[in-house]
Structure formats: C-alpha cells, structure tokens
PyMOL Python script that loads the backbone (N, CA, C, O; Angstrom):
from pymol import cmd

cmd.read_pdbstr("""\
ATOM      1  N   UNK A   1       1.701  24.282 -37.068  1.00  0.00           N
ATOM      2  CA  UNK A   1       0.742  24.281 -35.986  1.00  0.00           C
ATOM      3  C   UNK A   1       0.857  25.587 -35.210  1.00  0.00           C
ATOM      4  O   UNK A   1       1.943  26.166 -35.185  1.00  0.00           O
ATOM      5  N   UNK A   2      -0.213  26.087 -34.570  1.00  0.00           N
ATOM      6  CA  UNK A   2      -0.732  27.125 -33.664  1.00  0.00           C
ATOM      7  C   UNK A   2      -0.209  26.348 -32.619  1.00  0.00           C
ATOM      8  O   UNK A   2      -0.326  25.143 -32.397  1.00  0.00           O
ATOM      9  N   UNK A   3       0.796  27.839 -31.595  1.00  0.00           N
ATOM     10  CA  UNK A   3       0.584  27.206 -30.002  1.00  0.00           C
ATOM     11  C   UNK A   3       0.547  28.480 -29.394  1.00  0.00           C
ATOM     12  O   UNK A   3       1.370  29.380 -29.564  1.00  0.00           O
ATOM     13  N   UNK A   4      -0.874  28.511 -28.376  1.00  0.00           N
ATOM     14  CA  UNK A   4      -0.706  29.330 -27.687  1.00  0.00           C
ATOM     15  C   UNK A   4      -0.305  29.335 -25.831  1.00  0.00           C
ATOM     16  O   UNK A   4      -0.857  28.452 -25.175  1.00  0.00           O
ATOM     17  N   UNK A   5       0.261  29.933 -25.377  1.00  0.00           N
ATOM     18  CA  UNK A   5       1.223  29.700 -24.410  1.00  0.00           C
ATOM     19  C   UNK A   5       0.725  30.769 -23.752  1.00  0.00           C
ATOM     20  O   UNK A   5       0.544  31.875 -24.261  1.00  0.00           O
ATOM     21  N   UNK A   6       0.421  30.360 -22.242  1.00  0.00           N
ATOM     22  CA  UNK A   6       0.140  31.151 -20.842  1.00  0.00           C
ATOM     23  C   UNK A   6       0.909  30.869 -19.916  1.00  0.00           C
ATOM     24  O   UNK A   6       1.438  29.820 -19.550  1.00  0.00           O
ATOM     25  N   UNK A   7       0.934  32.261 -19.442  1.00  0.00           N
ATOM     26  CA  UNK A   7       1.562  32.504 -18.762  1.00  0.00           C
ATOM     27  C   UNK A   7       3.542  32.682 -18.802  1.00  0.00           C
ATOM     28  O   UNK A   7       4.155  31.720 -18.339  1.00  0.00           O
ATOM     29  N   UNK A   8       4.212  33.644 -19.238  1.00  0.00           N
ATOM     30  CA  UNK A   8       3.146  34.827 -20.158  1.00  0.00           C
ATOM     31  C   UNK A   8       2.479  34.377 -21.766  1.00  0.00           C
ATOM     32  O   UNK A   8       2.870  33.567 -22.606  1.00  0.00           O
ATOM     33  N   UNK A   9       1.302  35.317 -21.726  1.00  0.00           N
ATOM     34  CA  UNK A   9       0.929  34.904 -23.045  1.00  0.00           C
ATOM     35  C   UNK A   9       1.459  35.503 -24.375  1.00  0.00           C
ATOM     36  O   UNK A   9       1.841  36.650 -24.608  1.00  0.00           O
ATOM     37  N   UNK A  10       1.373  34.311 -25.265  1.00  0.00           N
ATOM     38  CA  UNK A  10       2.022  34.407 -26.482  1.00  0.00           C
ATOM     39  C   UNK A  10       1.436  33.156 -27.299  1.00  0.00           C
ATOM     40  O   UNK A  10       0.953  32.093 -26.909  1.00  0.00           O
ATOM     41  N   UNK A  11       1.677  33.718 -28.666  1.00  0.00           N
ATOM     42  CA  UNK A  11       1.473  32.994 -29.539  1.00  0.00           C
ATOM     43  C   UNK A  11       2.809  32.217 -30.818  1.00  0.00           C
ATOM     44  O   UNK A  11       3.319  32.935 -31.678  1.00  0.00           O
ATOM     45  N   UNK A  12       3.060  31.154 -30.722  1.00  0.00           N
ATOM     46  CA  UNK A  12       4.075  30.669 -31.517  1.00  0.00           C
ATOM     47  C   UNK A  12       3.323  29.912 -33.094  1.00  0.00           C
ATOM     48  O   UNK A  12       2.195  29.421 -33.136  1.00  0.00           O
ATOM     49  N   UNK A  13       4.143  29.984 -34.085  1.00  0.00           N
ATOM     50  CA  UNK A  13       3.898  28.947 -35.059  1.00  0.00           C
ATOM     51  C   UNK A  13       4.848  27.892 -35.128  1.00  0.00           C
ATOM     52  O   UNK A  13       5.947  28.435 -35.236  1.00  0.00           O
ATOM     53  N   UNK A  14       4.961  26.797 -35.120  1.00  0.00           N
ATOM     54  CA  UNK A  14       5.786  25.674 -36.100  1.00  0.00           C
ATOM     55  C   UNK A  14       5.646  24.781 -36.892  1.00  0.00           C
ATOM     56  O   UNK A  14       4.652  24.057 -36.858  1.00  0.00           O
ATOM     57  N   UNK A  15       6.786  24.613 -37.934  1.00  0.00           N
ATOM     58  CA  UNK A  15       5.818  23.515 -39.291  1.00  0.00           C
ATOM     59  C   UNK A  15       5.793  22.048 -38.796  1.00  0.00           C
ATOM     60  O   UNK A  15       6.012  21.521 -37.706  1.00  0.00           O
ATOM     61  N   UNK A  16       5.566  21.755 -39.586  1.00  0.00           N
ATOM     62  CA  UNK A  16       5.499  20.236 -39.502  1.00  0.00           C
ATOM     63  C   UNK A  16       5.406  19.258 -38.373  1.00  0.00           C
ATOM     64  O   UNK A  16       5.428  19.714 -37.230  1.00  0.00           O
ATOM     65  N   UNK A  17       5.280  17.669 -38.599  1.00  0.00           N
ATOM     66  CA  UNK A  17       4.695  16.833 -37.565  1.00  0.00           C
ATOM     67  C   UNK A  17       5.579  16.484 -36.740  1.00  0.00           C
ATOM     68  O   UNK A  17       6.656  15.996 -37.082  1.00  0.00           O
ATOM     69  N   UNK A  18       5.145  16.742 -35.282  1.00  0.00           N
ATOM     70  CA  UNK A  18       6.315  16.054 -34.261  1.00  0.00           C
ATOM     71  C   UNK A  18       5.189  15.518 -33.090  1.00  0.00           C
ATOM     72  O   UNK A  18       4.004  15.190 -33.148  1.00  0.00           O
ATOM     73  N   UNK A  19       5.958  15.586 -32.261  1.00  0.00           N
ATOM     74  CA  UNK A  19       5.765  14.772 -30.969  1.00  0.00           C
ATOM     75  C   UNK A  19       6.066  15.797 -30.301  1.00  0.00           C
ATOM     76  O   UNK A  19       6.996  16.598 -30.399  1.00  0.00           O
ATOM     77  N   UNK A  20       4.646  15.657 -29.161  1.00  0.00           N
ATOM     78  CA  UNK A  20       4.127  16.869 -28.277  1.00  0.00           C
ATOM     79  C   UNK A  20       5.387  17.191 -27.148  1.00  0.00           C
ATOM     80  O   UNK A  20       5.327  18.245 -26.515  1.00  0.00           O
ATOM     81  N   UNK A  21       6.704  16.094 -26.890  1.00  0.00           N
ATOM     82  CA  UNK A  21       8.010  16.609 -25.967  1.00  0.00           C
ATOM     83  C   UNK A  21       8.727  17.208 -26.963  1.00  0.00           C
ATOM     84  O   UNK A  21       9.536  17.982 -26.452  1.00  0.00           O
ATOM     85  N   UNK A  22       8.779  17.201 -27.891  1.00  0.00           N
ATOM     86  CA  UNK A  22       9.858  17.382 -29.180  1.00  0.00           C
ATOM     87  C   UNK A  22       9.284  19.318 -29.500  1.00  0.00           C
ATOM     88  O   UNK A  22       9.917  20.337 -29.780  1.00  0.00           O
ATOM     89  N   UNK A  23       7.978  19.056 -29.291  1.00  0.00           N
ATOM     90  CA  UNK A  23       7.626  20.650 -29.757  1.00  0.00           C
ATOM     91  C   UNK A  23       8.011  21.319 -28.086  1.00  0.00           C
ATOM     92  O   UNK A  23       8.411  22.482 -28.125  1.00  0.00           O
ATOM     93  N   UNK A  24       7.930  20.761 -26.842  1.00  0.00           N
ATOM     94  CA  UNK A  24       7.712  21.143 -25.545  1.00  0.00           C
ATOM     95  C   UNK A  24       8.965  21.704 -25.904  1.00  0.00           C
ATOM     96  O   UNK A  24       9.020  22.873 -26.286  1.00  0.00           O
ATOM     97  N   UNK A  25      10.390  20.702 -25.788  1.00  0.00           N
ATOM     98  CA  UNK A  25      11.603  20.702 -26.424  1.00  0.00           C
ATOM     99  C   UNK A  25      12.272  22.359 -27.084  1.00  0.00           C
ATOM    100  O   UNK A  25      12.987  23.263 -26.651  1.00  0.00           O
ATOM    101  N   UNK A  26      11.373  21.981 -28.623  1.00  0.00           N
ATOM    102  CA  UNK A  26      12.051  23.599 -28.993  1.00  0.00           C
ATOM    103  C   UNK A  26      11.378  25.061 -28.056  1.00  0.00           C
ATOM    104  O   UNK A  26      11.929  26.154 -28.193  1.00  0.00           O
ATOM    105  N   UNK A  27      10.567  24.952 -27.442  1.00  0.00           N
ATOM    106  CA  UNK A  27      10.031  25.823 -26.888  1.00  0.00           C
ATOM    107  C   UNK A  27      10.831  26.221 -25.573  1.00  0.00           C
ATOM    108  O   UNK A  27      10.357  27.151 -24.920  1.00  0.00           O
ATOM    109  N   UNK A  28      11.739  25.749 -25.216  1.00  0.00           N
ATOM    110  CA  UNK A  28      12.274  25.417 -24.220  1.00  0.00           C
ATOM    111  C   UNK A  28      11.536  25.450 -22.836  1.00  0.00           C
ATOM    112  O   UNK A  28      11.662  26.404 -22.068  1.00  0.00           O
ATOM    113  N   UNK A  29      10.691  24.255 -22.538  1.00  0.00           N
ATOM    114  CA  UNK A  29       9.896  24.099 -21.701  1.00  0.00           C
ATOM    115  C   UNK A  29       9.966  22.970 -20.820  1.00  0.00           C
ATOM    116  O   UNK A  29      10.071  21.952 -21.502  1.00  0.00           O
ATOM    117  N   UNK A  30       9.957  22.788 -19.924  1.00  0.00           N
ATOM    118  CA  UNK A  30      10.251  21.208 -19.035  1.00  0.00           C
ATOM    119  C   UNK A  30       8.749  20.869 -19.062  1.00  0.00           C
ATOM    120  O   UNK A  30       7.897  21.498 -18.434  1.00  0.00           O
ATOM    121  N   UNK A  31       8.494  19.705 -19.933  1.00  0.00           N
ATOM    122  CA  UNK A  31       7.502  19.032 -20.101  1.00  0.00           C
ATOM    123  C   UNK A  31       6.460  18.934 -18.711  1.00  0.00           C
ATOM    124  O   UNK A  31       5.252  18.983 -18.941  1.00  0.00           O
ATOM    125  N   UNK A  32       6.865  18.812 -17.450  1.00  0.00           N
ATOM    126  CA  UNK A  32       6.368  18.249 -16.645  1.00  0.00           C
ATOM    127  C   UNK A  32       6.175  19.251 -15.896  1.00  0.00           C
ATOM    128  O   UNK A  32       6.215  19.030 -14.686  1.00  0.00           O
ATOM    129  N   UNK A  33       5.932  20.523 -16.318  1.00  0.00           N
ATOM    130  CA  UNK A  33       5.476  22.044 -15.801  1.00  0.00           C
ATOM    131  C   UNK A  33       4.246  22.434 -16.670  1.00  0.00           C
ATOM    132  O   UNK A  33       3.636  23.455 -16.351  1.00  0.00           O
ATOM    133  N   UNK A  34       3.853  21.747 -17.681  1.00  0.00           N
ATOM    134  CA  UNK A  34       2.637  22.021 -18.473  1.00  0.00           C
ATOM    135  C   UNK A  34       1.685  21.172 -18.669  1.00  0.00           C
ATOM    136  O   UNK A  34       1.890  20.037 -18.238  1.00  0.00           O
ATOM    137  N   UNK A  35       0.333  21.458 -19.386  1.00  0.00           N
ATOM    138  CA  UNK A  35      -0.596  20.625 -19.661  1.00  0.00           C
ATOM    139  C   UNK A  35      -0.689  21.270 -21.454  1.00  0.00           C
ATOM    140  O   UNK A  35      -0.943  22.451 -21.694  1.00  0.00           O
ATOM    141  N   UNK A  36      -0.407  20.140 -22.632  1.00  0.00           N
ATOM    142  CA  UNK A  36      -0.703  20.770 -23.561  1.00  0.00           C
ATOM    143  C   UNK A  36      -1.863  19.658 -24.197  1.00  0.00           C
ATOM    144  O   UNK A  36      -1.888  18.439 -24.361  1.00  0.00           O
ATOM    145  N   UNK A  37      -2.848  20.859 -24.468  1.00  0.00           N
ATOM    146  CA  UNK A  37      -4.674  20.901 -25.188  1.00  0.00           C
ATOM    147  C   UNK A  37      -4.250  21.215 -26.100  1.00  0.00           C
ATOM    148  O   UNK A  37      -3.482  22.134 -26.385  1.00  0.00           O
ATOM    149  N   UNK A  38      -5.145  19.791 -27.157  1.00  0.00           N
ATOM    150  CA  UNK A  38      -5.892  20.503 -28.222  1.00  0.00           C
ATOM    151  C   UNK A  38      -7.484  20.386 -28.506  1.00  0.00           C
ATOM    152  O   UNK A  38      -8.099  19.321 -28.457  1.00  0.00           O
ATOM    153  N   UNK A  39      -7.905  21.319 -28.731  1.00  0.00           N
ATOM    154  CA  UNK A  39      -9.214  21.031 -28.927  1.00  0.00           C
ATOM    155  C   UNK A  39      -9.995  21.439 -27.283  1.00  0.00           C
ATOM    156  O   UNK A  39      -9.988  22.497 -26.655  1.00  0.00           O
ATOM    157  N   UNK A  40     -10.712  19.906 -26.924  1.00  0.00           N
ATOM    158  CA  UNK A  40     -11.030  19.499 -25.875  1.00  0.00           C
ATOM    159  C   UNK A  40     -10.078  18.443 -24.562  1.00  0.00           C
ATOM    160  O   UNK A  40     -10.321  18.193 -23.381  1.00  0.00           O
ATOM    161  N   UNK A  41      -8.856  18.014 -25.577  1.00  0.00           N
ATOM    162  CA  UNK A  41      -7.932  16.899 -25.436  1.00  0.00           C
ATOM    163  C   UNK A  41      -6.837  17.126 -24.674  1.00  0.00           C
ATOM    164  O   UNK A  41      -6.057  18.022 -24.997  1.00  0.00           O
ATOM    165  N   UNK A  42      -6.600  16.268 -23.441  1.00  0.00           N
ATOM    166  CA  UNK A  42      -5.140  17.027 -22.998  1.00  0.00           C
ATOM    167  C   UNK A  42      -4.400  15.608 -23.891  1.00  0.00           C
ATOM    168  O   UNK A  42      -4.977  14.566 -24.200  1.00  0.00           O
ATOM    169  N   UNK A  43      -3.210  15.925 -24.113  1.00  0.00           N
ATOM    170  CA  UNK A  43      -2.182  15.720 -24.831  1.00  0.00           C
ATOM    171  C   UNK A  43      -1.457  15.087 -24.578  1.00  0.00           C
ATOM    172  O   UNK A  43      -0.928  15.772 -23.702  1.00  0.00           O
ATOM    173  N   UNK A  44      -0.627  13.791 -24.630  1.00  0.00           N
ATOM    174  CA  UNK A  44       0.396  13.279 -23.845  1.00  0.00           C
ATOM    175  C   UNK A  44       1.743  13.863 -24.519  1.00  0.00           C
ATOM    176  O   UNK A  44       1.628  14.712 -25.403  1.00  0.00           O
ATOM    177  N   UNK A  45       3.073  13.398 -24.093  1.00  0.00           N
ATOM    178  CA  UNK A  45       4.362  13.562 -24.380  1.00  0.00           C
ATOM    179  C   UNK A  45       4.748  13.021 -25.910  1.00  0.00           C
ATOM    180  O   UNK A  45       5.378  13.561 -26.819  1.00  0.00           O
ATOM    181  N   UNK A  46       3.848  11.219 -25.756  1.00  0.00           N
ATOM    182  CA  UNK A  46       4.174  11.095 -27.256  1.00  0.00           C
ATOM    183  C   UNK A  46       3.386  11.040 -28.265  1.00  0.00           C
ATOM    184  O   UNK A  46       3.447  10.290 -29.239  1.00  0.00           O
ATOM    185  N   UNK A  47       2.242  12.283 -27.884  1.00  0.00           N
ATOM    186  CA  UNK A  47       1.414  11.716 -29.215  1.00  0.00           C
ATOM    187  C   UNK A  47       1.851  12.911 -30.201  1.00  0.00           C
ATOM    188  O   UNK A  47       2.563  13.779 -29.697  1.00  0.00           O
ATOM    189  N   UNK A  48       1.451  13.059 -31.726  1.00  0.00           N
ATOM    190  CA  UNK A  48       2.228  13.460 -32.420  1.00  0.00           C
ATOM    191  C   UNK A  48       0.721  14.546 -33.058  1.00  0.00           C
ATOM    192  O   UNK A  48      -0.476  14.292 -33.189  1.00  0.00           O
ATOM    193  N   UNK A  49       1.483  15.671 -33.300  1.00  0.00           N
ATOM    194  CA  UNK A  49       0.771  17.110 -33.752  1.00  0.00           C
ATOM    195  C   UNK A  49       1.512  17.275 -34.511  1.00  0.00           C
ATOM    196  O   UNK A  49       2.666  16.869 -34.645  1.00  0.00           O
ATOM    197  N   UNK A  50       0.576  18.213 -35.362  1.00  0.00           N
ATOM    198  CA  UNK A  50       1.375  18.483 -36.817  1.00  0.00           C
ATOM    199  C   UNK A  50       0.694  20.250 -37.368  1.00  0.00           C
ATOM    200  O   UNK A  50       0.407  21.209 -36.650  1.00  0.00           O
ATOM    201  N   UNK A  51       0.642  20.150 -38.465  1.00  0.00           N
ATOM    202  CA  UNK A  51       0.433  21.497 -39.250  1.00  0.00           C
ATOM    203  C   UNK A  51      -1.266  21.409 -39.353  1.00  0.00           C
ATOM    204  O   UNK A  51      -1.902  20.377 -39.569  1.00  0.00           O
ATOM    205  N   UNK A  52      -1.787  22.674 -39.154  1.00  0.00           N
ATOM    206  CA  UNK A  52      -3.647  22.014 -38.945  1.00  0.00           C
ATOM    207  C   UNK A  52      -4.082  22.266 -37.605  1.00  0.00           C
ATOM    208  O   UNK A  52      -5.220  22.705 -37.436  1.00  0.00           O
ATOM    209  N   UNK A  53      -2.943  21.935 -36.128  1.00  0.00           N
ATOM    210  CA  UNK A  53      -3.311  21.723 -35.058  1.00  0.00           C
ATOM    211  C   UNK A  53      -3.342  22.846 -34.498  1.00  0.00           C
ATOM    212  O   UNK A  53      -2.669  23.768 -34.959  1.00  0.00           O
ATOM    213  N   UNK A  54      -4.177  23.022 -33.319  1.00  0.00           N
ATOM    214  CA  UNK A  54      -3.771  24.267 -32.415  1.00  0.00           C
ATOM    215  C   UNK A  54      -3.895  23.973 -31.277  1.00  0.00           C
ATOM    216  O   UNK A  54      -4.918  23.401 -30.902  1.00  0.00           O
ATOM    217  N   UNK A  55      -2.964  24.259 -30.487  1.00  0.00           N
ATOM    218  CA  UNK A  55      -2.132  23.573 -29.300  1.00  0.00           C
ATOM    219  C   UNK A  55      -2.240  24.686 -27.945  1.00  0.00           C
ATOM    220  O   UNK A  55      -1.503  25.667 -28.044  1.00  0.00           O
ATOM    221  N   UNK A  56      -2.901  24.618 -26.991  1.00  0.00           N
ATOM    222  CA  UNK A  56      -2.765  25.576 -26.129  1.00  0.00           C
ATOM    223  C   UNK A  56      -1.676  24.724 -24.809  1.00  0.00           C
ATOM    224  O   UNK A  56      -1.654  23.594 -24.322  1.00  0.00           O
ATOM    225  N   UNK A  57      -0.936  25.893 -24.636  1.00  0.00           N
ATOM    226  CA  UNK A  57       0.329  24.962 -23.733  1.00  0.00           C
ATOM    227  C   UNK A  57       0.096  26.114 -22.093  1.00  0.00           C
ATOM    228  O   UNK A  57       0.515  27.235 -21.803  1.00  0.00           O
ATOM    229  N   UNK A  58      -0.951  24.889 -21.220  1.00  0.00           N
ATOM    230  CA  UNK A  58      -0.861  25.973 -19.894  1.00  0.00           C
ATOM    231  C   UNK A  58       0.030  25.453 -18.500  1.00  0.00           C
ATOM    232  O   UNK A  58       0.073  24.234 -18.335  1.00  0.00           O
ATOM    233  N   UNK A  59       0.680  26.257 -17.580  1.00  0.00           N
ATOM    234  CA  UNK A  59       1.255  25.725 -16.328  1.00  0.00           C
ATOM    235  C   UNK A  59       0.536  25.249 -15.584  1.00  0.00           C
ATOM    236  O   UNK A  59      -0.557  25.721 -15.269  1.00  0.00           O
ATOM    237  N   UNK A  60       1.182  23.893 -15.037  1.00  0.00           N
ATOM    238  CA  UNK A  60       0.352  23.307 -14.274  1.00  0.00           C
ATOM    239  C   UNK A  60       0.508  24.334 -12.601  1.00  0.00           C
ATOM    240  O   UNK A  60       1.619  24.585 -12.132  1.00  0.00           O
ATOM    241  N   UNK A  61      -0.333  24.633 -12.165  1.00  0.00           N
ATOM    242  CA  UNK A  61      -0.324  24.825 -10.687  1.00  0.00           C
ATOM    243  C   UNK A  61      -0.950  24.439  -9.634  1.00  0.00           C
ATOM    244  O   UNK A  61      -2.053  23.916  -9.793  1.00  0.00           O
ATOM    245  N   UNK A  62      -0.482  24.575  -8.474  1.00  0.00           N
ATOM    246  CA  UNK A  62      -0.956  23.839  -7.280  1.00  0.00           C
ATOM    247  C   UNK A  62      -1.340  24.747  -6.217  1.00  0.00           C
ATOM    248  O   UNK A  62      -1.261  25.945  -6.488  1.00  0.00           O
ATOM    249  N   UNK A  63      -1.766  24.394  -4.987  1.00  0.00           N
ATOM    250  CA  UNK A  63      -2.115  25.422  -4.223  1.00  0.00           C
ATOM    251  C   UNK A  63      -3.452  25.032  -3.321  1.00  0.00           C
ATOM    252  O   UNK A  63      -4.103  24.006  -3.520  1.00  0.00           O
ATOM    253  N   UNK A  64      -3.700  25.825  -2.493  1.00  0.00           N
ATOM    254  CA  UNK A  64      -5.086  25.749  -2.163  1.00  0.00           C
ATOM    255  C   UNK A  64      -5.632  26.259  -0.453  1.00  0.00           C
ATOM    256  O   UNK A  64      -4.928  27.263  -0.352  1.00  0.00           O
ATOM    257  N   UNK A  65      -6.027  26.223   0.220  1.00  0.00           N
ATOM    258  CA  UNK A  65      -6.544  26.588   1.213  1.00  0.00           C
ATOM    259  C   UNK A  65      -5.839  25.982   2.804  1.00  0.00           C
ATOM    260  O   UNK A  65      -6.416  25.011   3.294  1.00  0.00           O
ATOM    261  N   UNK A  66      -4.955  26.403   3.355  1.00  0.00           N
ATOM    262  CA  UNK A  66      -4.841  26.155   4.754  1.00  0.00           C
ATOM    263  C   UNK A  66      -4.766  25.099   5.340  1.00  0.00           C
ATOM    264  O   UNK A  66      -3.963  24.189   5.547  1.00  0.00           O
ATOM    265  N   UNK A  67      -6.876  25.721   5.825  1.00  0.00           N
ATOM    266  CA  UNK A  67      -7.313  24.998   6.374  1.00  0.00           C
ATOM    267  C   UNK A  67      -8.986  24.999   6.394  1.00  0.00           C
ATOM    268  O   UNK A  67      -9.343  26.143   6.678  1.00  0.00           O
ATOM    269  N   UNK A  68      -9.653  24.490   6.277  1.00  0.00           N
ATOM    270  CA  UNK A  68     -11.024  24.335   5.922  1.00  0.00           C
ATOM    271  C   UNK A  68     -11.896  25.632   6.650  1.00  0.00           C
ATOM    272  O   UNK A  68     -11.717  25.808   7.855  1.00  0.00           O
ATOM    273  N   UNK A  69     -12.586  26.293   6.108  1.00  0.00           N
ATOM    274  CA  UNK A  69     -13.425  27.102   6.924  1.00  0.00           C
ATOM    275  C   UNK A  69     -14.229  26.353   7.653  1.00  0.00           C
ATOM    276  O   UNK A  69     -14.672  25.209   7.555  1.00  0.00           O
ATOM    277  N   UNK A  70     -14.352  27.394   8.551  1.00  0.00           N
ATOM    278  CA  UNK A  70     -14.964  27.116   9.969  1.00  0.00           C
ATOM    279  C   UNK A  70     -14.565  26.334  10.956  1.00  0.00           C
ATOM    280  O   UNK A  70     -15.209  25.935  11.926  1.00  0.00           O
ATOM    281  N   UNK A  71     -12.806  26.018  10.474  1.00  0.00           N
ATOM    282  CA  UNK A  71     -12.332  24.994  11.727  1.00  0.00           C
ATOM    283  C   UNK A  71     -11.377  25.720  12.213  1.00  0.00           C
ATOM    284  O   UNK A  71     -10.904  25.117  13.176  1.00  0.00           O
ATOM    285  N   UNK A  72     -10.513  27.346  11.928  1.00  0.00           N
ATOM    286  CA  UNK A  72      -9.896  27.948  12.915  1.00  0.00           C
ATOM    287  C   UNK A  72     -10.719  28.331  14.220  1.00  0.00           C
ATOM    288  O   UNK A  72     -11.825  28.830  14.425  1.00  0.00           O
ATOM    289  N   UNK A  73      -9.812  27.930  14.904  1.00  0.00           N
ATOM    290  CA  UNK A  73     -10.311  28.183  16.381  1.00  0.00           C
ATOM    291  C   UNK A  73      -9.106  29.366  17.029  1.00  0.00           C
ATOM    292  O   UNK A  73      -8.028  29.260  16.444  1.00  0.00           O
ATOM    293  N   UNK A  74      -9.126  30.233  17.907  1.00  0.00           N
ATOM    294  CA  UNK A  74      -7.665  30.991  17.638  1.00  0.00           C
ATOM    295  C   UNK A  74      -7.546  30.557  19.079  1.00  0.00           C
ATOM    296  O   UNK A  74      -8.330  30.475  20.025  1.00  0.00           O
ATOM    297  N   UNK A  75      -5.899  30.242  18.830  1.00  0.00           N
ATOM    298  CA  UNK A  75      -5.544  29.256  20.195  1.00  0.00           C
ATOM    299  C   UNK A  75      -5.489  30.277  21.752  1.00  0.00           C
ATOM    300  O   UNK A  75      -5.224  31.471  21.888  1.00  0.00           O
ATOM    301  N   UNK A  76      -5.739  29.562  22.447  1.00  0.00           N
ATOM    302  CA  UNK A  76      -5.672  30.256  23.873  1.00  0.00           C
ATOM    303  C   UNK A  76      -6.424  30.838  24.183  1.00  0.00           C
ATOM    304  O   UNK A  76      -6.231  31.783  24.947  1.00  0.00           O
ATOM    305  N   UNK A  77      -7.898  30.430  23.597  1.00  0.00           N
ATOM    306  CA  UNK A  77      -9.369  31.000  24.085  1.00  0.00           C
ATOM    307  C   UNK A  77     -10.361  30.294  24.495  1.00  0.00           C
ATOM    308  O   UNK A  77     -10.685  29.169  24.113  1.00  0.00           O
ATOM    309  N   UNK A  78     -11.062  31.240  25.621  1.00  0.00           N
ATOM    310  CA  UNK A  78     -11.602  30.610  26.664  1.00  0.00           C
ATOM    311  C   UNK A  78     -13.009  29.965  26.277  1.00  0.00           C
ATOM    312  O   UNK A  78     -13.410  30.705  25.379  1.00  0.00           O
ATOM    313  N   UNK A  79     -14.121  28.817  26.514  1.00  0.00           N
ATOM    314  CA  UNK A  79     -14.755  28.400  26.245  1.00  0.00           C
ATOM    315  C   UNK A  79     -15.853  27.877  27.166  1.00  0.00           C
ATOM    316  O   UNK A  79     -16.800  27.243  26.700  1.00  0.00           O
TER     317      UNK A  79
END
""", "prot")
cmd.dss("prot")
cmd.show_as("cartoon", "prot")
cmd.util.cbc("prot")
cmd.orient("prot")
C-alpha cells in the first residue's frame, strides 16, 4: 500500500494486509494525532488495508478565532 503523510510530506510504501493502528504503529505515529483517508473514507483504527490501497495519513488540528468579530470592544472606552 501507498501512504502519503503531511506534514512533513512524504511518501511511504508497505506490503501486505494490516490494520490501520498496526500500519499507524510501524510508522511511528500516535494514532490519535491523525486522520487516515482512503479514497473519500476516513478510516478507523481497526479496519484493515492492504496492497492496492492508498492511504493519506493527515494531523489532526485545532484552533480557531478568539473571539467573534465585531464583539471586541477595547476596554475603558467612553460611550
């Protein structure tokens, strides 16, 4: 199977059929820092990929905004 891996990017091969923690596993990856796709499909821990597949393995991240636009007000001003 094809896996391609972001962040950084790279491309790995490995043979034969395993189970999507077992490939996380040799990659040395903590399962629960990624989302691995195939296709259109996100992937669970035990479903099983094999030779044929191509596997994109991305970090999950989080993040996001503050605080909503248009609701800073800057404190200690007169009205």
């Amino acid at each position: 199977m094809k896996i391609k891996l972001r962040n950084p990017n790279r491309e790995v091969e490995l043979p034969g059929r395993k189970r999507v923690k077992d490939v996380l596993r040799e990659l040395d990856i903590l399962p629960g820092t990624v989302l691995v796709i195939r296709g259109a499909d996100l992937l669970t821990a035990d479903e099983v990929v094999g030779d044929g597949d191509e596997l994109e393995v991305r970090p999950v991240m989080s993040g996001g905004s503050a605080a909503p636009s248009g609701s800073a007000t800057p404190s200690g001003s007169a009205t």
